[in-house]
N, C-alpha and C positions, 0 to 999 in steps of 0.2 A: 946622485948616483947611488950614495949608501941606503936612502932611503929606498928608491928602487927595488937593490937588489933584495933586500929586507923584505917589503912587501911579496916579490918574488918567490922567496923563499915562504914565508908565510902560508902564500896561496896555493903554491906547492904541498905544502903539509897537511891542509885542509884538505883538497883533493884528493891527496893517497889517502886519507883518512876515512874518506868519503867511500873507493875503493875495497877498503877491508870492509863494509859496514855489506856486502855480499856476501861474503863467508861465515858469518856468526849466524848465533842459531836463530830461527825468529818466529813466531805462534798465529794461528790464525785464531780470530776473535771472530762470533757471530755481528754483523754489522745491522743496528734495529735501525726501522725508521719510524719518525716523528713527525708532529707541523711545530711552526712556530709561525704567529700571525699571515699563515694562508700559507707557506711556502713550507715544503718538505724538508727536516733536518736526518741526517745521520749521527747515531754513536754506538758507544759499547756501553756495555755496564759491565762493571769489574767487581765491585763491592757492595755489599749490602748490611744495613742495619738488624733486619729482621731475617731470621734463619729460613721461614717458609718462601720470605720472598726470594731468598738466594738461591737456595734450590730451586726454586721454580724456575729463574734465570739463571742458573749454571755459573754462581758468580760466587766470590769470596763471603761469606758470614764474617762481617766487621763489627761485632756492636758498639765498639767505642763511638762508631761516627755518629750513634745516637746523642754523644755529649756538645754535640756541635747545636742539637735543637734547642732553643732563648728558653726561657721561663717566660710564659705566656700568662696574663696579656700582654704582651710587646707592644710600646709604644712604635709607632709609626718608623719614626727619625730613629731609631736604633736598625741599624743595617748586621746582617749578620753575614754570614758565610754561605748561608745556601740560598735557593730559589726555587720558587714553586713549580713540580711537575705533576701534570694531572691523568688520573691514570682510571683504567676503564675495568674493575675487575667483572663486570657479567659481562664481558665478550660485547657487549653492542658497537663497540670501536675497538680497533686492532691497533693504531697507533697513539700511544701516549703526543701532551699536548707540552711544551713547552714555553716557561712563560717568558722566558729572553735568551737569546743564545749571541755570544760578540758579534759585533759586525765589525768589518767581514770578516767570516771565517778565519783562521787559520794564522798564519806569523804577521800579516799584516793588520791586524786587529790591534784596534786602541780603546778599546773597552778595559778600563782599570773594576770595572764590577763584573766581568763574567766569574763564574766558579762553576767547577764541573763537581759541585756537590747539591742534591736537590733533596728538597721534602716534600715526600708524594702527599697530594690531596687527590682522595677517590672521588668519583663523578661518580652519580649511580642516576639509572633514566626512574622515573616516578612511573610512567607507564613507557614500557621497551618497547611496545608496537611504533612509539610517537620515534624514535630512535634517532636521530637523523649523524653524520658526521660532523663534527666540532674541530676545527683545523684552525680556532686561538683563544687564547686566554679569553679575550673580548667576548666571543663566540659563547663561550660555556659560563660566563657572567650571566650575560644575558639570558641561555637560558634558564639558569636557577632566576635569577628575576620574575622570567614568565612562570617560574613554577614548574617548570619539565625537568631539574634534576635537582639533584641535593648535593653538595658538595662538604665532603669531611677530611680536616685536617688530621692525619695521622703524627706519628713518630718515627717513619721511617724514611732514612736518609739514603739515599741510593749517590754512588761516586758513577755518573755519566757522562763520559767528556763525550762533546759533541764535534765531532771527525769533518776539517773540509773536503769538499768533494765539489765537484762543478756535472750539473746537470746534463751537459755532453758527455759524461763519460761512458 
């Protein structure tokens, strides 16, 4: 019975808590979209390494998070903290590429390696006419393989969490 009302009271407290979380004050973020292996993601971006890119994205200048990038070459088996995002600076693709996001989304995710901190590598097409859309990692492997794009690792770390959302909505 004591644990009961315990609980009771407990679940009680969370819900009035729940309740206040209406009255505080709260921001609207631009919400970007992505792919990750074929399927559309959403996020923000909040923080940025590099000042031009901050500005450009209306987002914090952080350069500390540049101390999060390994001393390269990096062995393989050394895992760090971020993950590769590939990003389209000639406009030939509007959404950046992600190369893992948890699955699934959101509180129910058991991914112990997501991080919402990423190291852009820029895509650039060799010839822009050839242009096509690249919606995965895989995707834009391949085509630097074939020789249609060049891909380069920068230093800048961008803070991206990537927002559940359900396709119905």
């Amino acid at each position: 019975m004591i644990v009961k009302s315990v609980f009771a009271i407990v679940f009680a407290c969370v819900l009035s808590a729940c309740s206040v979380m209406k009255d505080t004050p709260q921001v609207s973020l631009p919400l970007l979209h992505g792919w990750h292996d074929g399927k559309e993601v959403r996020y923000i971006t909040t923080d940025v390494s590099d000042q031009a890119v901050a500005k450009a994205k209306n987002a914090n200048y952080a350069p500390r998070l540049r101390d999060a990038v390994p001393n390269y070459p990096k062995p393989p088996q050394v895992k760090t903290v971020l993950e590769r995002v590939y990003a389209f600076p000639n406009q030939e693709q509007a959404w950046s590429v992600f190369a893992s996001v948890p699955e699934p989304l959101g509180y129910e995710s058991q991914d112990t390696h997501y991080s919402p901190l990423w190291l852009m590598y820029v895509v650039v097409w060799k010839d822009p006419s050839k242009a096509t859309e690249l919606r995965s990692e895989e995707a834009i492997l391949t085509a630097e393989d074939q020789g249609l794009v060049t891909i380069e690792r920068t230093n800048i770390v961008l803070n991206c969490p990537v927002i559940p959302f359900s396709l119905v909505d």
